[in-house]
C-alpha positions in Angstrom: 43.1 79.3 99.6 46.3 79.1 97.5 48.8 82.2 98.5 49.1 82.6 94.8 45.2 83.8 94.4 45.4 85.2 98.2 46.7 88.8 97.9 47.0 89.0 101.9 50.1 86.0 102.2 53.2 87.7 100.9 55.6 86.0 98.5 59.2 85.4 100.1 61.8 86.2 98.1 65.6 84.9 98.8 68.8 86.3 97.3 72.4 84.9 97.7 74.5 88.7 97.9 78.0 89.5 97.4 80.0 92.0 98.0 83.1 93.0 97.2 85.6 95.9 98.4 86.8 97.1 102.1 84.1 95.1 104.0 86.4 93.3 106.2 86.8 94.6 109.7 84.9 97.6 109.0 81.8 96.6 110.9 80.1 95.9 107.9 78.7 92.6 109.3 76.8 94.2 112.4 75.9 96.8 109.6 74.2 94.5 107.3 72.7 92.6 110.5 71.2 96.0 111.9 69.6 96.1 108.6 68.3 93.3 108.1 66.6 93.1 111.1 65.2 97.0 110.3 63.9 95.7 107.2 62.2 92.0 108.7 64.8 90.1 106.6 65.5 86.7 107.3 69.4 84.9 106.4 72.8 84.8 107.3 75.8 86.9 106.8 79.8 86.1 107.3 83.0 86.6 106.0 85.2 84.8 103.4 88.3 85.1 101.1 86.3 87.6 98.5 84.4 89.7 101.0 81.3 89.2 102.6 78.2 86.7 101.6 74.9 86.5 102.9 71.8 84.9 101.9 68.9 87.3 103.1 64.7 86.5 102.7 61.9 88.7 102.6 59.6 91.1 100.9 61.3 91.3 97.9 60.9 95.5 98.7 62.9 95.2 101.3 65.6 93.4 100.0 65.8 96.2 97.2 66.1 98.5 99.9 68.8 96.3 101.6 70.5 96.6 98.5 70.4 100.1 98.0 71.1 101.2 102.0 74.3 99.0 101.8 76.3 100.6 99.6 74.5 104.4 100.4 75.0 103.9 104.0 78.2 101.8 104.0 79.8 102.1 107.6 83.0 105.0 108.0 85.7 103.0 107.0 83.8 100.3 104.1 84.4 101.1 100.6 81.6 98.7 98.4 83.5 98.3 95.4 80.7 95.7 93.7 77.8 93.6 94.8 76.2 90.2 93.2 72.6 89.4 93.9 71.3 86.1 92.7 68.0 84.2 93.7 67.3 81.3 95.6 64.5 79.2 96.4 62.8 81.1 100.0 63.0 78.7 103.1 59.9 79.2 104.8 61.6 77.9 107.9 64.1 80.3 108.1 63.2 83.0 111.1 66.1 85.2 111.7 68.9 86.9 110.9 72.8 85.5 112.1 75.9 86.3 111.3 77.8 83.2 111.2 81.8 82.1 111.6 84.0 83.4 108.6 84.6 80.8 105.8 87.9 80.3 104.1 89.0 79.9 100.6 90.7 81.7 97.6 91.3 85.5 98.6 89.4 87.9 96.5 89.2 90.6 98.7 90.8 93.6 100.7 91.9 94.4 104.3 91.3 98.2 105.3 94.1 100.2 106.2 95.3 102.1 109.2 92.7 104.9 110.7 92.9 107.2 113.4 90.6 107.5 116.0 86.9 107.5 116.0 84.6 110.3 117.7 82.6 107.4 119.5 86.1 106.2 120.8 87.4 109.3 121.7 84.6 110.0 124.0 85.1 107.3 126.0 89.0 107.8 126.1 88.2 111.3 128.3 85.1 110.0 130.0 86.3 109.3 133.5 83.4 107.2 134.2 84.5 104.8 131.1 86.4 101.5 131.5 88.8 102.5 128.8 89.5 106.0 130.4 92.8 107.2 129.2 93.2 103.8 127.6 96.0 104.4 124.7 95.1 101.3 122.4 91.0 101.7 122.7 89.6 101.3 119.0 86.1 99.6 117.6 85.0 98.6 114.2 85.2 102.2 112.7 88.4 103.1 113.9 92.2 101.6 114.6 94.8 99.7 113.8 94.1 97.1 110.6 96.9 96.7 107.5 100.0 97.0 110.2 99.0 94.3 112.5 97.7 91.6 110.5 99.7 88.6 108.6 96.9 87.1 106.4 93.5 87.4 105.7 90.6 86.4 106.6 91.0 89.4 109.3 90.8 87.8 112.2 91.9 88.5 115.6 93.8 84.9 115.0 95.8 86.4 112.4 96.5 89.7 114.2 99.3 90.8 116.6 96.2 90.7 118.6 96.3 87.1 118.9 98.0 86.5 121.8 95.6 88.6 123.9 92.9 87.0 125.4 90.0 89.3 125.8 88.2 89.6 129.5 85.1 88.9 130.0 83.4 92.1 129.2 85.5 92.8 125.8 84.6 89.2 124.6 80.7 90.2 125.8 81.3 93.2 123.4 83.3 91.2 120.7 80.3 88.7 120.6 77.7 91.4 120.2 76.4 91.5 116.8 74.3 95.4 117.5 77.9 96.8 119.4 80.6 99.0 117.8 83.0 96.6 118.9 81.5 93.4 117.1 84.8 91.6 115.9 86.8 94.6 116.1 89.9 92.6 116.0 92.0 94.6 118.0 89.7 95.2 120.4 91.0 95.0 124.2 90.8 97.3 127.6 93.2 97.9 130.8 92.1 94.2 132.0 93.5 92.4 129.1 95.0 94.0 126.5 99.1 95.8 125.3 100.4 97.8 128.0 103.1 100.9 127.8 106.0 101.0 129.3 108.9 103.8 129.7 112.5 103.2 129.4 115.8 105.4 128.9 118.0 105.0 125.9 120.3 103.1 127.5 117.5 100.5 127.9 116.8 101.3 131.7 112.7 100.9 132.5 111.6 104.2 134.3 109.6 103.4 136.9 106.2 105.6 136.7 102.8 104.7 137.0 101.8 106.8 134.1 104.5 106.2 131.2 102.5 109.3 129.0 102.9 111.9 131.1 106.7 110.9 131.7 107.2 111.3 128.1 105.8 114.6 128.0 107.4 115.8 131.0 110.5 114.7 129.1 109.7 116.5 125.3 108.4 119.9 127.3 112.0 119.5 128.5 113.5 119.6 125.6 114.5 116.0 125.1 113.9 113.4 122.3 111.8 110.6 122.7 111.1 107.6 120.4 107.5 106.9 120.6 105.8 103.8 119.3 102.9 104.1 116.6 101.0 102.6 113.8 103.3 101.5 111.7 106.7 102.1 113.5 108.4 104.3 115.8 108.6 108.2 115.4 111.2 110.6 117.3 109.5 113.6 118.7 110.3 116.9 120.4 109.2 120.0 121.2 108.9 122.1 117.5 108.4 125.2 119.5 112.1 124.3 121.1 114.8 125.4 118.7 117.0 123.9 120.5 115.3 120.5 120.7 115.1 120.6 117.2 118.4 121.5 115.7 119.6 118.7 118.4 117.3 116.1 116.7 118.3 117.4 113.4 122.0 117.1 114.5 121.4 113.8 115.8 119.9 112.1 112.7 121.9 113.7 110.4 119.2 115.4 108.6 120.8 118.2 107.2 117.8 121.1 106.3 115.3 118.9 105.5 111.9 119.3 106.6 110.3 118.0 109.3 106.6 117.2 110.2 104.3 118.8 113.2 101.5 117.4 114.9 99.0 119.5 116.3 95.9 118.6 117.8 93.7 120.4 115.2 93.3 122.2 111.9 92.5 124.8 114.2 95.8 124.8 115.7 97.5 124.4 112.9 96.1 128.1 111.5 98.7 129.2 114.0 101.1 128.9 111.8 99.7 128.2 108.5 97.3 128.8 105.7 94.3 125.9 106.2 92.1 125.8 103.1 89.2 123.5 103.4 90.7 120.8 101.0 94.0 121.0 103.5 91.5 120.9 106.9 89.7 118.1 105.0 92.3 115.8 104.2 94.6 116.6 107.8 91.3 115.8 110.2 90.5 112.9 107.6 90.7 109.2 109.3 94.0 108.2 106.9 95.3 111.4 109.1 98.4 112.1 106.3 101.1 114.6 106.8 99.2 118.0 104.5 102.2 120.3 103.4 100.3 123.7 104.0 101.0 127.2 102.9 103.3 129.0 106.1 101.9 132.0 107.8 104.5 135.1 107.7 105.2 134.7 111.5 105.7 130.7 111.5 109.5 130.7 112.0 108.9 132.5 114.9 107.2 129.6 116.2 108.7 127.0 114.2 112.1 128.2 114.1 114.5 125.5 112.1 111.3 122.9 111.0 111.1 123.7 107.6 114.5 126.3 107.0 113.6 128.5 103.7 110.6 126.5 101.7 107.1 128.2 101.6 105.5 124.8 103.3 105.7 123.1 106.7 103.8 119.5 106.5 101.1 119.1 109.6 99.6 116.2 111.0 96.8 115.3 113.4 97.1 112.9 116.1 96.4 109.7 115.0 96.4 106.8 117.7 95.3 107.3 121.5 98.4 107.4 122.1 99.1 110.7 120.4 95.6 112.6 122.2 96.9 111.8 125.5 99.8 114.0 125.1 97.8 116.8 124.4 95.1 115.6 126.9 98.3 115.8 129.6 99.3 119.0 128.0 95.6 120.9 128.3 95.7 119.8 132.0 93.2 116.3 131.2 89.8 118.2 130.9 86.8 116.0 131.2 84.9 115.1 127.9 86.0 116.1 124.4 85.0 119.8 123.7 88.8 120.8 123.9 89.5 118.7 120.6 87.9 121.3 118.9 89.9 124.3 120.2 92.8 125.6 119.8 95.9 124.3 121.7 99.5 125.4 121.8 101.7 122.1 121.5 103.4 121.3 118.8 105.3 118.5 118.2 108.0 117.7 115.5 107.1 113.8 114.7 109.5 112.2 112.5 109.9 108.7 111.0 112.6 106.6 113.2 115.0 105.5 110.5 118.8 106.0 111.3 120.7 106.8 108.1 118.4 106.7 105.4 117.5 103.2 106.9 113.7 101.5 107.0 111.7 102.3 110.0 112.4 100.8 113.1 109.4 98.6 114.3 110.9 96.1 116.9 111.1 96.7 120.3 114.5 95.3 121.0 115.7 97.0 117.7 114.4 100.4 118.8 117.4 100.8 121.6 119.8 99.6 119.6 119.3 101.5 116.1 118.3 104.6 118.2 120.8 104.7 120.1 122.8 108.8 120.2 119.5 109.8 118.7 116.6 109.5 121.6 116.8 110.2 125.0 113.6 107.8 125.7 111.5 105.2 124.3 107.9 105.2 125.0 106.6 101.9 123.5 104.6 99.0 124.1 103.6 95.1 123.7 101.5 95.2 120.8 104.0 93.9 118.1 103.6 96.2 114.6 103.7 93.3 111.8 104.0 95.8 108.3 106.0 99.0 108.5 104.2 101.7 107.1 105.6 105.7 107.1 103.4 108.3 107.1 101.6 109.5 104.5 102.6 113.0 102.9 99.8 114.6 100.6 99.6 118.2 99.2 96.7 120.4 98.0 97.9 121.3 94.0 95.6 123.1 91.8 92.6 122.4 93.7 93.0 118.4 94.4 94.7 116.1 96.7 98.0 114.9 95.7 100.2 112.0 97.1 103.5 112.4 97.5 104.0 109.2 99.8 101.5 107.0 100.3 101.9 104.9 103.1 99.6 104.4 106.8 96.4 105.2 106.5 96.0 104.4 102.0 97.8 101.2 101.8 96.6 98.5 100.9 93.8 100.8 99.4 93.4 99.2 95.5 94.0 101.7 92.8 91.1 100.2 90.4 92.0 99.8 86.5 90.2 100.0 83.5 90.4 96.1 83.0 91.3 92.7 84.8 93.9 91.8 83.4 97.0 88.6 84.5 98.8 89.1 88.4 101.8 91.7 87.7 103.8 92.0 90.3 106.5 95.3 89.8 109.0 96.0 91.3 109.6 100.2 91.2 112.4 102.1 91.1 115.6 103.0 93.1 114.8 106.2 94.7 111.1 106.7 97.0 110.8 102.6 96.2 107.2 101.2 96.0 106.0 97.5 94.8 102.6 97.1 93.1 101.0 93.4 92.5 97.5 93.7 90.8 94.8 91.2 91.3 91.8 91.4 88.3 91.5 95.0 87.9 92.8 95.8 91.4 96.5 97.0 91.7 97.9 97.3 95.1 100.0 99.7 95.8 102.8 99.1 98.9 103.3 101.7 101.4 106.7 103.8 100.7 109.8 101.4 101.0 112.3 104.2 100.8 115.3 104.5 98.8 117.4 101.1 97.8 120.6 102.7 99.0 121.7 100.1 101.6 121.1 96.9 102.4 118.2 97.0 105.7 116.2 98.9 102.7 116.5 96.3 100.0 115.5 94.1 102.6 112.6 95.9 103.6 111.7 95.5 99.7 111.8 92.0 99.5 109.6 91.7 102.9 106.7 94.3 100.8 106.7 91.8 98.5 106.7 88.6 100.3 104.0 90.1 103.0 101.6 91.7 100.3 101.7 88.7 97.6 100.7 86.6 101.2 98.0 89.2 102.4 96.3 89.0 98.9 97.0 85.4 98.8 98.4 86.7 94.8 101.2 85.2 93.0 102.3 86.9 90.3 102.3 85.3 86.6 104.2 88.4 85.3 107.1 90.1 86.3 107.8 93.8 85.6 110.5 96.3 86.3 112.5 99.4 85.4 115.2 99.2 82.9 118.3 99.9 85.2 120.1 96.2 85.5 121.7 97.8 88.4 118.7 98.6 90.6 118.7 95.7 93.6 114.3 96.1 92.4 115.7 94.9 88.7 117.7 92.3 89.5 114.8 91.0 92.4 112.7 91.0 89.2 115.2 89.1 87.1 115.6 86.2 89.4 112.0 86.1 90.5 111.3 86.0 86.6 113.7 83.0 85.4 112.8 80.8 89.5 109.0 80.9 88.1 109.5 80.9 84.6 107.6 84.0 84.1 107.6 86.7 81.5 109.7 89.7 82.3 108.8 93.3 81.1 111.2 96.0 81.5 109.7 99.1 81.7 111.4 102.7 80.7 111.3 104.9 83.7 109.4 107.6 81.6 106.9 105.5 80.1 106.1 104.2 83.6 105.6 107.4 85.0 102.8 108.8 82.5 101.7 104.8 82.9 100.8 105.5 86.5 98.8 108.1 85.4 96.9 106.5 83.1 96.1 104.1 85.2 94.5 105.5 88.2 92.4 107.7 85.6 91.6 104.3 83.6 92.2 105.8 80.1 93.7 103.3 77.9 94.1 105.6 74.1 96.8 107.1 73.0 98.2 109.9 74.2 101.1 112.8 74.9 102.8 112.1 77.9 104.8 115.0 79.3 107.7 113.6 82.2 109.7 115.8 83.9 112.0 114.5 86.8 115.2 113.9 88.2 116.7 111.0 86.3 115.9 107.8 84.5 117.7 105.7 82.1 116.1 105.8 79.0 115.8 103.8 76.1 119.2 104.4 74.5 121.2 104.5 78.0 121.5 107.7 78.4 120.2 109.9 81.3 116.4 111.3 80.6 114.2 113.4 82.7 112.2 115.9 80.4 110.4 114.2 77.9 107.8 114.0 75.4 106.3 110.6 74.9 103.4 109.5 73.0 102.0 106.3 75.3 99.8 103.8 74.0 99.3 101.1 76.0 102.5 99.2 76.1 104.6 101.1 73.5 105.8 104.4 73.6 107.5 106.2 71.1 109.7 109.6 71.8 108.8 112.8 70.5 111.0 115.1 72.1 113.2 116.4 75.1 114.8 119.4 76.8 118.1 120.3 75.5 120.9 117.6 77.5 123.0 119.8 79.8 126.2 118.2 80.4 126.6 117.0 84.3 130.5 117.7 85.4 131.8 115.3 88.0 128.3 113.3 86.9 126.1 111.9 90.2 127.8 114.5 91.8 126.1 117.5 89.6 122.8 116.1 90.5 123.7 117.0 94.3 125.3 120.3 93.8 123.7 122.7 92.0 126.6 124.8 91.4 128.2 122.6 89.0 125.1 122.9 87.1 125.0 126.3 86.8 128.4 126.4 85.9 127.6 123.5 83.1 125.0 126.3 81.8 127.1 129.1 81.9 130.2 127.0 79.3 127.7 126.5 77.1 126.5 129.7 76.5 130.2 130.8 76.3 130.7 131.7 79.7 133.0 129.2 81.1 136.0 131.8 81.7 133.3 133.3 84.4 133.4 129.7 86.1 136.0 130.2 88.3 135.6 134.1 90.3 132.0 133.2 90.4 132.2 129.7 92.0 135.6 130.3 93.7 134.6 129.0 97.1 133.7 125.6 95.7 136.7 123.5 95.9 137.1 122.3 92.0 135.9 125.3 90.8 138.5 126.7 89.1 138.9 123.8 87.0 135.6 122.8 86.0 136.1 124.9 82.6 138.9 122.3 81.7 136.7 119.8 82.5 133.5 120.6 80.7 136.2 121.9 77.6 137.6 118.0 77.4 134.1 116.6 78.4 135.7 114.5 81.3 133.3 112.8 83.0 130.5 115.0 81.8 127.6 112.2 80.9 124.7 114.5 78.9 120.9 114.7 80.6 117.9 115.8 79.2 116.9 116.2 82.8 114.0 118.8 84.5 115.8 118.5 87.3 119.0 119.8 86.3 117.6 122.8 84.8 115.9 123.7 88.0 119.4 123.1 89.7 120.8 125.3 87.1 118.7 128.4 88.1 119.1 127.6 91.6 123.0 128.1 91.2 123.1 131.0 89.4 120.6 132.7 92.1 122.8 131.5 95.0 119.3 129.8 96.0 121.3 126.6 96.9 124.9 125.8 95.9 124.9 122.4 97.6 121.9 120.1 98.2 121.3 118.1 101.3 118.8 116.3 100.6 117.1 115.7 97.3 115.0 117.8 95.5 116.5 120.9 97.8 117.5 123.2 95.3 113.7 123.0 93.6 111.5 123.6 96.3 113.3 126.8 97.4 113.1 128.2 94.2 109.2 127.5 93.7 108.9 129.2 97.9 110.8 132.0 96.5 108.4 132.5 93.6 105.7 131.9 95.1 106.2 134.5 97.9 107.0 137.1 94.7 104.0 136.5 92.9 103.2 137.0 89.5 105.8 138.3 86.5 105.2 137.9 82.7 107.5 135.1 81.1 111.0 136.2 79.4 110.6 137.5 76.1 112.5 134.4 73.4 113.4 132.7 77.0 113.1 129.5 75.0 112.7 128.0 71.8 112.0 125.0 70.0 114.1 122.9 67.0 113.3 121.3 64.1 113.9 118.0 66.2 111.3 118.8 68.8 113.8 119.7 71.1 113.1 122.7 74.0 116.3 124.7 74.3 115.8 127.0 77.9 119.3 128.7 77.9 118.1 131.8 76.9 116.1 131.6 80.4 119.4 130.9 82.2 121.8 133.2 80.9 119.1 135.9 81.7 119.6 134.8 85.2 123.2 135.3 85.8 123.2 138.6 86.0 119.9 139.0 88.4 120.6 140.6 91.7 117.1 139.7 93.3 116.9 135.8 93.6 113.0 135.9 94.5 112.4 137.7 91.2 114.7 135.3 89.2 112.9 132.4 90.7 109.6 133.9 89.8 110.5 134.6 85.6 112.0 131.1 86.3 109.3 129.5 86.7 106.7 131.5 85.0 109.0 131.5 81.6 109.2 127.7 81.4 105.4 127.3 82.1 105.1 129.3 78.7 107.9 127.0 77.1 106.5 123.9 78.5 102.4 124.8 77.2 104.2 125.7 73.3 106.0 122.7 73.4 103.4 120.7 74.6 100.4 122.2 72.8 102.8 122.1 68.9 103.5 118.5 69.5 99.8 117.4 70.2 98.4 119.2 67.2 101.0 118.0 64.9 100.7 114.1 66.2 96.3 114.5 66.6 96.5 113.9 70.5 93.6 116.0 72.9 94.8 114.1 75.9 98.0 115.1 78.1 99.4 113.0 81.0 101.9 114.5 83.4 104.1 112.7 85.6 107.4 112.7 87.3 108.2 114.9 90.2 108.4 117.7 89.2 104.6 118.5 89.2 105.2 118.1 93.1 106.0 121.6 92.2 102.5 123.7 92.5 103.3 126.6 90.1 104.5 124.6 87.5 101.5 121.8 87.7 98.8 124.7 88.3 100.3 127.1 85.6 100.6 124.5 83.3 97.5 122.8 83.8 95.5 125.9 83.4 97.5 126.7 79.7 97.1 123.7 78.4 93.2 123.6 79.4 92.7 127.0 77.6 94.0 125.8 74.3 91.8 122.8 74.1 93.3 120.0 76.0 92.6 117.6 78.8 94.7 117.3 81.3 95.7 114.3 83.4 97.4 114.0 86.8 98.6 111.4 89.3 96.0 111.9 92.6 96.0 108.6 94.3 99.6 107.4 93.6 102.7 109.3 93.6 103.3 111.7 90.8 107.1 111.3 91.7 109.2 107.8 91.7 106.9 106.4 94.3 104.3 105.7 91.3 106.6 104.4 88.9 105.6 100.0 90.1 101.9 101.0 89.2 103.4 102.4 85.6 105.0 99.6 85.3 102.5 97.1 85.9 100.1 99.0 84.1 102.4 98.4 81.2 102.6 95.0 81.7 99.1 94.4 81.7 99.0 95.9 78.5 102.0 93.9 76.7 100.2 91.3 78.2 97.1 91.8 76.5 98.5 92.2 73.1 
């Protein structure tokens, strides 16, 4: 009987699938294999340059259910961005299901990034009767190293740091195994076969120990600094509950006040000394494991003394490699099994990035001795060579969301999807907190954090970001865009690459790429108000900008207003102390003759008056930034800065530990020209004799200015949609106080989430831009 009259003989059904996203050492293979077999599917499966492919054959139900579980039940780490089904003609010989070899060609798709470690791993790390007991690089499919180790996709173990270990005989087994955890895990290795550790003194010395782990804790419970080997580079750690130990690593690298980071075992632990929400325990215990700025307990100098000197916030981390559990496991006396994770434990440990003098991270093992030299005691480190440097990631809870404020191990190479596909842009970012961006369709890729262009190592770590990421996506560029500085070493990299390929250049105003970033991530192409507040950033007419209303459609941009320009005496060197600011503040509103008895111990001081009375060397800035340096000065919150952004976030810890105040009665107001004047704000402050309260009508005053400026200029120019960028909404009063104001008078409100709100977003802006001049 013909199987098309005879209901009993099922009709085969064959699809050719593709799918698109993080599916590339993610165990999405073995995934799709389990599956298929599950389901009675017959095919094939494999990787290639745009993702994965397979052809699958069967009830045409259970394909749709194929379908349907792949993207639902997508393994941990996978991220199914799209999927292509299109039919074939069934095979009636085909029996099974295979994964086969990975196939070459034309690189479409993404590699995952850095992830810390996986439950399933960590149980076998403290199970004694395990092969990979105690075994610092164990990792499978679901967890481990990826972006930082490999040089070009496909991801394979050939094109891994991995490549020149040969697995044993039991790995390979498990490597080969298309139902195991491990089934091409590229990095996959045990005692038998894969890196090693090793200890050595500063001096480059090897200490001879049979367990290099427990040396190194032995030597940070001791108060010593040791330069330990991760992800993406080295970090220096010591003992945060040492005071000593930490003013001596402070000392060492020439840090100043700034902050530093702590990694404790658990969110648990980390309620010792802070405030843990659930979005801050979700995103800490996450597998990107970023550093979470959280909320300090009352008692946390106590503990903490000299991690985070005077700000409201201390930044905590988890551990993220084996590596990093085995300290703790030493610490808790090595308990079998893993119900300890879950309690709380007492070390902490101050884990900052290894970069002498504002210079990249160190990542090479012969570099390490040298660069760290007068600042470790000891290296722990180890054979497995880190390809792509990558920092830590810093995100922050602000008004109920994630924020970035570097985006680095664990995110990149995540894409940032756009609204449309649009021609390869490759941007080059800014000067300070310096990313790259090179978009691919509607896919922009984002670098990890390069740092600040100030010397020459950095600028060369640039250049590597771009190299290694156009070769990763196998992506050249067919635009070119950048900020408008000429003097930026990111501009004139885009200059030259522009006129060797012949391709279009588009200079990019700092401000307009700032509220582009935003746009972009939340895909919203109309018009609309952009609010920037910042630092700095030459603007169109070569002057200094940082508080700014822009209207921002697509690639044009067209000014609408600013913050009063304060003049910046002894210019760069304002923007560092905050002092000079004040005192800027206080000539204008006809106080200059006060200049002198009230900055007196500031050498200068008693001439600055002159200065700002002959306007010598006093360049004008509409900058946010100066303002807040303004009130800091006049508070005595900070006179001198020592590391950027200083003055600001003690002001928003001292407000925020006062609480709420009503905003200054005509603290601000508004001209003809669309110009927000705050003096009135500032002079109030000179005489206030209780900085915490100052710092609270501070900031609760300009939220008021900021929403009436804002919410006039969008009613008068038809616009329902704010952007807000720049970073100053790394400030949570401000971003929450304002967000919430402009919400209850009828507008929408967008932020930066997934990129930097500060200069660390400005490549996607600019890209974003060019794709939109380009589409013209």
């Amino acid at each position: 009987m013909d199987a098309r009259t005879d209901r009993t003989v099922p009709l085969l059904e064959r699809r050719r699938v593709r799918v698109r996203g993080i599916v590339q050492g993610v165990g999405f293979r073995p995934f799709v294999y389990r599956l298929a077999q599950e389901l009675d599917l017959a095919g094939w499966v494999r990787n290639d340059a745009e993702g994965v492919e397979m052809e699958v054959q069967g009830l045409p139900g259970n394909i749709s259910a194929l379908l349907v579980r792949m993207v639902k039940e997508a393994p941990r780490l996978a991220r199914v961005d799209h999927v292509e089904a299109n039919g074939r003609a069934p095979d009636p010989d085909d029996r099974g299901f295979t994964i086969r070899p990975s196939h070459g060609g034309a690189v479409t798709t993404a590699i995952g990034a850095d992830t810390s470690v996986c439950p399933d791993c960590l149980a076998e790390l403290f199970d004694q009767e395990d092969r990979r007991w105690r075994y610092p690089f164990i990792n499978c499919t679901h967890c481990g190293p990826r972006y930082t180790i490999t040089r070009a996709l496909p991801y394979d173990r050939a094109n891994t740091s991995m490549a020149g270990f040969t697995q044993c005989e039991a790995c390979q087994d498990e490597y080969e195994a298309p139902t195991h955890r491990r089934f091409h895990a590229e990095p996959n290795a045990c005692p038998a076969c894969g890196p090693s550790l090793s200890y050595y003194r500063i001096d480059g010395v090897r200490v001879a120990t049979r367990d290099p782990i427990a040396e190194a804790l032995l030597a940070i419970l001791s108060g010593q600094i040791v330069a330990i080997k991760g992800l993406g580079g080295y970090n220096l750690v010591c003992d945060a509950r040492n005071p000593e130990a930490v003013e001596h690593l402070r000392m060492r690298k020439q840090r100043g006040d700034k902050p530093f980071a702590v990694m404790v075992l658990n969110a648990n632990s980390a309620r010792q000394f802070a405030r843990v929400g659930l979005l801050e325990d979700e995103l800490v215990s996450g597998p990107e494991r970023p550093i979470v700025l959280m909320n300090k307990r009352r008692d946390a100098e106590m503990h903490l003394w000299g991690v985070a000197p005077d700000l409201g916030q201390i930044g905590f981390m988890l551990p993220n490699t084996p590596l990093h559990y085995m300290l703790f496991h030493d610490e808790a006396g090595r308990p079998a099994g893993t119900q300890w994770l879950d309690e709380v434990h007492p070390l902490a440990l101050v884990v900052t990035s290894a970069n002498p003098g504002g210079e990249p991270l160190v990542i090479d093992n012969v570099a390490a001795f040298d660069q760290l030299k007068g600042i470790a005691d000891f290296v722990l480190t180890h054979d497995r060579d880190i390809l792509v440097r990558a920092d830590d990631s810093v995100m922050r809870v602000i008004d109920h969301a994630p924020t970035t404020i570097r985006r680095g191990r664990g995110y990149t190479p995540q894409a940032i999807r756009l609204s449309r596909k649009g021609p390869a842009v490759l941007a080059t970012g800014g000067y300070l907190k310096n990313t790259i961006c090179l978009t691919r369709g509607d896919e922009a890729f984002l670098s990890q954090h390069v740092g600040d262009l100030s010397n020459a190592a950095t600028c060369e770590a640039m250049d590597a970001a771009i190299a290694h990421l156009s070769s990763v996506l196998e992506c050249q560029p067919e635009w070119i865009a950048c900020d408008l500085h000429p003097d930026f070493h990111a501009t004139r990299v885009a200059h030259a690459l522009a006129a060797e390929r012949n391709l279009p250049l588009v200079e990019v105003q700092h401000h307009h790429a700032h509220i582009g970033a935003v746009l972009a991530e939340h895909r919203f192409d109309g018009p609309v108000l952009g609010l920037a507040l910042d630092g700095v950033g030459m603007g169109a007419d070569g002057d200094a900008w940082g508080g700014e209303l822009l209207k921002v459609d697509g690639a044009r941009f067209e000014r609408l207003g600013h913050l009063r320009p304060l003049r910046l005496p002894g210019g760069d060197r304002a923007a560092r102390e905050p002092w000079r600011m004040a005192a800027s503040v206080m000539f204008d509103i006809g106080h200059g003759d006060l200049i002198a008895d009230r900055f007196g111990a500031h050498r200068g001081a008693d001439r600055l008056a002159e200065v700002l009375e002959k306007d010598m060397r006093c360049p004008p800035t509409s900058s946010m930034g100066r303002w807040f340096d303004a009130a800091a000065g006049l508070l005595g919150v900070c006179d001198v800065m020592q590391y950027e952004g200083e003055a600001a976030m003690r002001l928003e810890a001292l407000a925020a530990d006062y609480g709420p105040v009503l905003p200054l009665h005509q603290g601000w107001y508004i001209d003809r020209d669309r110009q927000l004047d705050l003096r009135p704000l500032i002079a109030s402050l000179m005489d206030e004799r209780h900085p915490a309260r100052g710092a609270a009508v501070f900031h609760t005053t300009l939220i008021a200015a900021l929403a009436d400026w804002v919410v006039d200029t969008a009613r008068a120019e038809g616009l329902d949609t704010v952007a807000l960028g720049g970073g100053c909404f790394l400030n949570a009063l401000i971003t929450e106080g304002l967000s919430r104001r402009l919400g209850s008078r009828g507008l929408t409100v967008l932020r930066a989430h997934q990129a930097p709100t500060s200069d660390g977003g400005l490549s996607l802006g600019q890209a974003w831009v060019a794709i939109a001049r380009a589409m013209e």
